[in-house]
C-alpha positions in Angstrom: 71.7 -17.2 61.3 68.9 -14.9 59.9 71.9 -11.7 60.4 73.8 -13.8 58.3 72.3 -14.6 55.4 71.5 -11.1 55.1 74.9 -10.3 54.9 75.6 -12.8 52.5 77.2 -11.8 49.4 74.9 -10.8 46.1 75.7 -12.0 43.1 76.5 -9.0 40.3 73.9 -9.2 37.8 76.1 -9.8 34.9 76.6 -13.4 36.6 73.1 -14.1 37.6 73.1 -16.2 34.4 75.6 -18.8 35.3 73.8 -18.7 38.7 70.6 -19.7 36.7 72.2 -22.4 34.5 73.9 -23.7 37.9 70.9 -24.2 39.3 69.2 -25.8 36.7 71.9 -28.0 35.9 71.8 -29.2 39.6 67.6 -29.5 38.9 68.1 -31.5 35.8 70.9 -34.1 37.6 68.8 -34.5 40.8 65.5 -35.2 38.7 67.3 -37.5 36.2 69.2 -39.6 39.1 65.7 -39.4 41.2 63.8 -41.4 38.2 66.3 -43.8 37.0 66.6 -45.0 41.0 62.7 -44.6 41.0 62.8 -47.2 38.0 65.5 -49.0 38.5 64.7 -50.0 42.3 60.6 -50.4 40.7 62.0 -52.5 38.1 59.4 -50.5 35.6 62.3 -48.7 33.5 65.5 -47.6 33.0 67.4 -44.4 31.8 70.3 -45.9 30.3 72.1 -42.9 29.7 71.4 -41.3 33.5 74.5 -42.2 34.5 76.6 -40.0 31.9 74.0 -37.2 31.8 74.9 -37.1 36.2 78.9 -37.1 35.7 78.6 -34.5 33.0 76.4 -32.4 34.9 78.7 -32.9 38.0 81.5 -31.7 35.9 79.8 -28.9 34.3 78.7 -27.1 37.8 82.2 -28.1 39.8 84.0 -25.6 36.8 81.0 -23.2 36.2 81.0 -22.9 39.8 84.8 -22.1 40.2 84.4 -19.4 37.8 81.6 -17.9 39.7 83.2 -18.7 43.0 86.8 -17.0 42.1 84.2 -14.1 40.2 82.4 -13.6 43.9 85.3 -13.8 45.8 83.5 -16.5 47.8 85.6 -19.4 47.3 87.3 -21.6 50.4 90.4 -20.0 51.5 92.7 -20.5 54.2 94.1 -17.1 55.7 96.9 -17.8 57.6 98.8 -14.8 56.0 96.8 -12.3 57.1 95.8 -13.4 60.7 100.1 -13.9 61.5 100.7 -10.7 59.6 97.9 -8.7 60.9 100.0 -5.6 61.9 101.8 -5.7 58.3 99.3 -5.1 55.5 102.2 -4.6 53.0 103.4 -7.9 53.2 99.6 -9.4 53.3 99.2 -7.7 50.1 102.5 -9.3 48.9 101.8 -12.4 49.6 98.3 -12.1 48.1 100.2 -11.2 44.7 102.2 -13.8 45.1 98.9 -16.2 45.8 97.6 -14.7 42.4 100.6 -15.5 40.2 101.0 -18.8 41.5 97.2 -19.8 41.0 97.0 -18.3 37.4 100.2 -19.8 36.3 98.9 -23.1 37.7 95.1 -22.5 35.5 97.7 -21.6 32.3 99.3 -25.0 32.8 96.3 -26.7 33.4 93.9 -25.2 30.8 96.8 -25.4 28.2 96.9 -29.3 28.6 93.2 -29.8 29.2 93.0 -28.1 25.7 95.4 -30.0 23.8 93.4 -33.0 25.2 89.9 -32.3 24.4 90.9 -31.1 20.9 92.5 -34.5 20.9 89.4 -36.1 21.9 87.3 -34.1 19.1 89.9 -35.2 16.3 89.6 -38.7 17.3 86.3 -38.6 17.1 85.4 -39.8 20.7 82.0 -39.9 21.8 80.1 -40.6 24.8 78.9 -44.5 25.1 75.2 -44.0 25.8 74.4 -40.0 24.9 76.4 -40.0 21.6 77.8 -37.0 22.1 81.5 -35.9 21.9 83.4 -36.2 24.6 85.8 -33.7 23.5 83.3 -30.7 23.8 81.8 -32.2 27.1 84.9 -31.9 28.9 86.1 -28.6 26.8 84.2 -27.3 30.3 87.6 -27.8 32.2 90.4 -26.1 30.2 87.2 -23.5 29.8 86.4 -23.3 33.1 89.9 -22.8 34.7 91.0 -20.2 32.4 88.2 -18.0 33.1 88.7 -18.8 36.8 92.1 -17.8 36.8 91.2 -14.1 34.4 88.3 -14.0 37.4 90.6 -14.7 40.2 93.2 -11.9 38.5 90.4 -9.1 38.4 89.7 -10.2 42.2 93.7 -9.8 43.5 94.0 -6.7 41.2 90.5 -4.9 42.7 91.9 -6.0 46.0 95.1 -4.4 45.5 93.6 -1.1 44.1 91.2 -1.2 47.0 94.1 -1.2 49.6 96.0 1.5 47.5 92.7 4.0 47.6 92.8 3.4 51.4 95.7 4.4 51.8 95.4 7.7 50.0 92.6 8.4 51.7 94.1 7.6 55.1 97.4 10.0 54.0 94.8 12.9 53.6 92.6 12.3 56.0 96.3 12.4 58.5 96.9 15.9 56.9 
């Protein structure tokens, strides 16, 4: 286990940011659900708005963290491909493109209708029931979230599809 975590990937330090505000984010939800059980369960206080602040926060690390994740490279993946096509890396690679086109033109669909909805949500005027705050820019996080996930998952194929290129070369020239 020890081996392992000293393999484990490092963050670039361009993203160590996002890491940060993950981790606070997860910090401020924790302590905020911790006290409003504490007072709710005491019967001493309650934080009325805890509630909101928890499903916003939720929301808010689930999308930062699928930027970060398809950014790393270390999201859940199934790789069926490449284990039944082991011998073939040409059509691993294909189907990897494939994977990539598919998965960006689903976060274009999905970002372009988040969009339309939260500036729906901002015209209207909507606003959260307990923080006040508009609901429209809270959940702006989505359509945000998986468009820069799916430019983040891009880079990733495309590195990995230079990366196999390079070997290549250098396997050609290391033959001759």
């Amino acid at each position: 286990k020890i081996e392992s975590f000293r393999k484990a990937k490092r963050t670039e330090p361009s993203l160590l940011g996002l890491e940060v505000l993950l981790v606070i984010m997860m910090v401020a939800m924790m302590a905020v659900v911790f006290l409003a059980t504490v007072g709710r369960y005491s019967q001493l206080y309650t934080i009325a708005w805890s509630e909101e602040f928890a499903r916003y926060c939720m929301v808010g690390i689930v999308y930062l963290g699928l930027m970060l994740a398809s950014r790393t490279d270390s999201h859940f993946v199934v790789e069926i491909i490449p284990l039944i096509f082991a011998k073939k890396p040409k059509i691993v690679k294909i189907f990897g493109l494939i994977n990539a086109i598919i998965v960006d033109a689903f976060a274009i669909f999905l970002g372009s209708q988040g969009w339309k909805v939260c500036t729906k949500m901002l015209v209207q005027g909507k606003q959260s029931p307990m923080m006040r705050i508009p609901l429209g820019a809270v959940y702006m996080i989505i359509p945000v979230g998986i468009i820069l996930m799916a430019v983040f998952y891009t880079i990733s194929a495309v590195s990995k599809f230079r990366d196999n290129t390079e070997e290549k070369e250098e396997h050609k020239k290391e033959m001759k």
